[in-house]
N, C-alpha and C positions, 0 to 999 in steps of 0.2 A: 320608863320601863320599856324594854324591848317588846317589841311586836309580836316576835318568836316565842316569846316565854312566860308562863302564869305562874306566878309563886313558885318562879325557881325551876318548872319544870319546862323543857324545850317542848319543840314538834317529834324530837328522835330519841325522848324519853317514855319508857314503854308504863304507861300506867296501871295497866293490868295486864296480868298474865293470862292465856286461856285455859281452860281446865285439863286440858293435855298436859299440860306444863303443870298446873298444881299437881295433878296426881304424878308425874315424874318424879317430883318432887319428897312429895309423903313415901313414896315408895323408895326411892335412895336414903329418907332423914328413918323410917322405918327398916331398914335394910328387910325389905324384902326380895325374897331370891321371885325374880320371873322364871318360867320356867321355858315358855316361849309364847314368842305370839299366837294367838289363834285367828284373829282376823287383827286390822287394823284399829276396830272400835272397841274392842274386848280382849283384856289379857290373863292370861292364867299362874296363877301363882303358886307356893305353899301360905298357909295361912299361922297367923302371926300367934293364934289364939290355942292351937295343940299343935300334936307331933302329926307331920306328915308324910309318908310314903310316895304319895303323888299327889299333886297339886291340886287340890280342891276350891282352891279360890278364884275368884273373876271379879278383875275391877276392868268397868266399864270407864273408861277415862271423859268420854264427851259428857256421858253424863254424872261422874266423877260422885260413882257409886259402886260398893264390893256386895259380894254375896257366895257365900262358903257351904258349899251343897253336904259335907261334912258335918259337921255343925253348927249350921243353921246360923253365923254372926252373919248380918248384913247391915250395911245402911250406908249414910255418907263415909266420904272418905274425912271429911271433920271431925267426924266421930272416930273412926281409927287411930284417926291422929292424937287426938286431944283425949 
C-alpha cells in the first residue's frame, strides 16, 4: 500500500467540504436567487417557502444556518435541503 494513500484516498483528495462550500451548494441544488451579499458571513436571499418581493431570507454560511424574518422558516440548512 502506498504511503500517500488510505482506502484509495490521496493527501490532495479533499475529504470534507467546509460549510461555505455546502451551503454554495444547497443554494445552487435549491436554486435559490441571492440577492446580494451583505457581509461575507451572511447572505441574503428570496425565500424558497412564499412569494417574495424582497428578500427576506439570511443563510449564515459559516454557521450553515437560514432564517426568514418573513415568515418565520429557520433552521439548518439540512433541513432546507432535505
Amino acid at each position: 500500500m502506498n504511503s500517500n494513500s488510505f482506502g484509495g484516498l490521496s493527501k490532495e483528495t479533499p475529504v470534507a467540504l467546509s460549510y461555505k462550500d455546502l451551503a454554495k451548494e444547497v443554494v445552487s441544488r435549491l436554486h435559490i436567487r441571492l440577492s446580494s451579499r451583505i457581509t461575507s458571513d451572511e447572505w441574503k436571499c428570496f425565500c424558497p417557502y412564499h412569494e417574495d418581493k424582497h428578500p427576506s431570507m439570511y443563510i449564515n454560511p459559516d454557521k450553515f444556518i437560514y432564517h426568514c424574518f418573513q415568515c418565520g422558516a429557520s433552521g439548518s440548512l439540512h433541513q432546507l435541503y432535505y
